[in-house]
N, C-alpha and C positions, 0 to 999 in steps of 0.2 A: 227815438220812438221805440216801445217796446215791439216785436215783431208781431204782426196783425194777426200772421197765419198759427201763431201759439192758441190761437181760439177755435181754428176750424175744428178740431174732431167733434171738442163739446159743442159748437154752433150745431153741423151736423149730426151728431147723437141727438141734442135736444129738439132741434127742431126738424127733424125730419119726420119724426112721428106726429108734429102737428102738423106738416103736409100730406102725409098719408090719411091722417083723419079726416082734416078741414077742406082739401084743395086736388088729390086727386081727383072727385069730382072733374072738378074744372079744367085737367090737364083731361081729362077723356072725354070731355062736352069738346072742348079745343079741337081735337086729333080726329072726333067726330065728323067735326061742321067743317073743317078746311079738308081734309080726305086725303086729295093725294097733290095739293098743291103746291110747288116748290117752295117757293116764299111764303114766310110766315110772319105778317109782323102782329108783334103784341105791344099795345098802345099802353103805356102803365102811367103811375105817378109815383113818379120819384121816389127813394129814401125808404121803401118798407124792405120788412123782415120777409114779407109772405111770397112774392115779386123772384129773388132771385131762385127760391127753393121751386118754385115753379119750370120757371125757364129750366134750373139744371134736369128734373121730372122730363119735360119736355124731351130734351136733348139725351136725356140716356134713354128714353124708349124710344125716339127713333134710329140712334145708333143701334141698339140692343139687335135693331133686325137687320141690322147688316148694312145701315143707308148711311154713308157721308153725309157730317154735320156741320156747315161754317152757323157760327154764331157771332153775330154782328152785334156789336155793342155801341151805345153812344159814347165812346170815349173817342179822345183826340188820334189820330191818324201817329201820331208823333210816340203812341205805348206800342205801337205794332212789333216792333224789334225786342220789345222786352216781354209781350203777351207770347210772340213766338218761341224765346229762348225757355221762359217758362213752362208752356203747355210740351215743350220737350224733353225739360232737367228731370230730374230725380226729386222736384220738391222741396230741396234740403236746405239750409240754412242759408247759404251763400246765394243761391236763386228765389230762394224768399226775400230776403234784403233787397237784390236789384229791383225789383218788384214792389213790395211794399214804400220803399225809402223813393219811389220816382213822386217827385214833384205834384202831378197829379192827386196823388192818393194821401198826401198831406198837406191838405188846404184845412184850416180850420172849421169846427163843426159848424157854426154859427156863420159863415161862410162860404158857402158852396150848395149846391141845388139838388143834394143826395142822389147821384150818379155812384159817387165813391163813400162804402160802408162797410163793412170788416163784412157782412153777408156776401155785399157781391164780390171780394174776394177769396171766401169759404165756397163759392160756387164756383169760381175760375180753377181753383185747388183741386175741385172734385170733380171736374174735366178734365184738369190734367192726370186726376187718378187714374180717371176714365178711357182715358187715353193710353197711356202706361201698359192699361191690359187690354189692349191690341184696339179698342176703337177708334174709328175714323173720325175726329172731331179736331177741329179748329177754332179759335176766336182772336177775332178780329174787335179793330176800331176802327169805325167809320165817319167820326166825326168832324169838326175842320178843326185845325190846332188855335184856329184862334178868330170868332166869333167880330172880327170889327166891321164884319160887310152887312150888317143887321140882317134880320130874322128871313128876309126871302133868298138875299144870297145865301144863306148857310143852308139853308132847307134844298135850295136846285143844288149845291156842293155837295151834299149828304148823299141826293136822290142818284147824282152822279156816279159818285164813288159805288154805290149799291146794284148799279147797274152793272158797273164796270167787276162788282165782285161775282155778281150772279152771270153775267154770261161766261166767264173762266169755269164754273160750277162742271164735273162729268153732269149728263144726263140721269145718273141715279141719285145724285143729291141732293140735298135739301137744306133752306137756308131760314135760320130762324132771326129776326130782329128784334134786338129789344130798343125801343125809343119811348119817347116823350106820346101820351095820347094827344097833342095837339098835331105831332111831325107822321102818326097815323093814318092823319085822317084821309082819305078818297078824295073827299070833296071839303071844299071851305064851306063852312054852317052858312047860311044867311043872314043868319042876328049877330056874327062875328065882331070883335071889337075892328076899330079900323086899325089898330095896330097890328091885328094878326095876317102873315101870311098871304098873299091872295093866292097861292099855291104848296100849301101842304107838299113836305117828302114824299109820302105814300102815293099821292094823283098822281105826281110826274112818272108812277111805275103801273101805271094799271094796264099796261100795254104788256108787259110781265105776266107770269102765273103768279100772281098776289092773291092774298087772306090776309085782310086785317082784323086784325079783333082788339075790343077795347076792353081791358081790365078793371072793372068797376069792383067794387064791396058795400056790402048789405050796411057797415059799420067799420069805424076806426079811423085812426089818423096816416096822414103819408105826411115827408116832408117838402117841402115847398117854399119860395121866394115871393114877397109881397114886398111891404117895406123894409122887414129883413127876414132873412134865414129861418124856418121856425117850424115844427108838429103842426098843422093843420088837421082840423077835424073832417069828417066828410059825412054827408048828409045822411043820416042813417034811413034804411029802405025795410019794406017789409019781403019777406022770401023771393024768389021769383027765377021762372027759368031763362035758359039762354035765348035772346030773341036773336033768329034770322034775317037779313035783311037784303033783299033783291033789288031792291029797286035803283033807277039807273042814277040817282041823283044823293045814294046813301054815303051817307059818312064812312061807315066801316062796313065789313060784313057780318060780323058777327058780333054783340055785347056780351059780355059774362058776366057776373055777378059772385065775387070769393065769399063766405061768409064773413070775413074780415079782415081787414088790413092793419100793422101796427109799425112804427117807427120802427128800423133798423138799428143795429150799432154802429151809430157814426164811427169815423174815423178822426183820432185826435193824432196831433203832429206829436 
């Protein structure tokens, strides 16, 4: 496999101007509505371009003032040893390899539930930049290395592990999540399929300083698993701002709305 990270500058160069255009917005509505809350989880869907360039936004302006950053990823528990040796190396060829070439990150496009996409490791890269000149940042994986206890066990093992990352946290940190907008949610919907969940990741933390927010778009596709692998479209919406949400029974706390979402660069073996 050609090395993934031979693409981060251009990924970066190109699309970081379309984050600054399209989507800072939406990292300063974020930073807004959650304030000074430690946990931050952001409910996304899968597979887009727009998604990681956020997150990394995120995570450098709360570094930027000085705040210790873990950033929680949904990957397997099992990249932890090589997410670490990476966000410490020099980036270079040989720590790219260990990195790229893990198992995880070459599962075929057609395949896999767009977790893993040469975006989200241009944004791992750029933490590790980030790092490098003297920021306090880490990432982690938090998810279970292998999915056979179906969807409530892996969601109470998730909520576990996030527990157990956040109380290690000093008092000046802050802890950002990226997961699935289903493993988000506060509360299970009521018109819920009966296959989903009767307990969401997010509920079993609301005892925590949690902020969930769910990452919607006005237009565009993400990628996602039906009967197989594939660009999904998503329901195009008219403008609209961030809605607030208090109430004791809410999904999330907070919606946001990107102007658009669009398929990432998968990862080929």
């Amino acid at each position: 496999m050609h090395s993934i990270f031979r693409w981060t500058t251009a990924l970066l160069l190109a699309l970081g101007m379309a984050l600054n255009v399209h989507a800072d917005d939406t990292v300063a509505q974020i930073r807004q509505h959650a304030a000074e809350h430690r946990m931050l989880v952001l409910g996304e869907f899968h597979g887009t371009r727009e998604v990681p360039l956020l997150v990394r936004q995120l995570v450098d302006d709360y570094s930027r003032e000085g705040t210790p950053v873990l950033l929680a990823l949904e990957l397997p528990r099992a990249e932890n040893p090589t997410l670490h040796d990476y966000l410490d190396s020099d980036g270079g060829t040989a720590a790219r390899q260990r990195l790229d070439n893990r198992a995880f990150w070459t599962v075929r496009d057609d395949q896999h539930d767009g977790r893993r996409s040469r975006d989200m490791l241009a944004m791992i890269e750029a933490l590790r930049a980030l790092k490098a000149q003297g920021r306090a940042i880490e990432v982690v994986g938090y998810d279970v290395n292998s999915s056979g206890g179906g969807n409530q066990d892996r969601d109470d093992r998730m909520a576990a592990e996030l527990r157990r990352l956040y109380r290690r946290l000093p008092d000046s940190a802050r802890m950002v999540v990226l997961t699935g907008n289903v493993h988000a949610m506060l509360q299970r919907p009521a018109d819920a399929p009966p296959e989903m969940q009767t307990r969401p990741m997010a509920s079993a933390l609301r005892d925590l300083d949690i902020y969930s927010v769910r990452l919607e778009a006005l237009r565009g596709h993400s990628w996602g698993c039906m009967d197989r692998c594939k660009a999904l479209a998503l329901l195009e919406r008219p403008a609209r701002a961030a809605q607030v949400n208090t109430h004791a029974g809410r999904e999330y706390d907070l919606w946001v709305w990107m102007p658009q979402l669009s398929v990432g660069t998968l990862v080929d073996p």
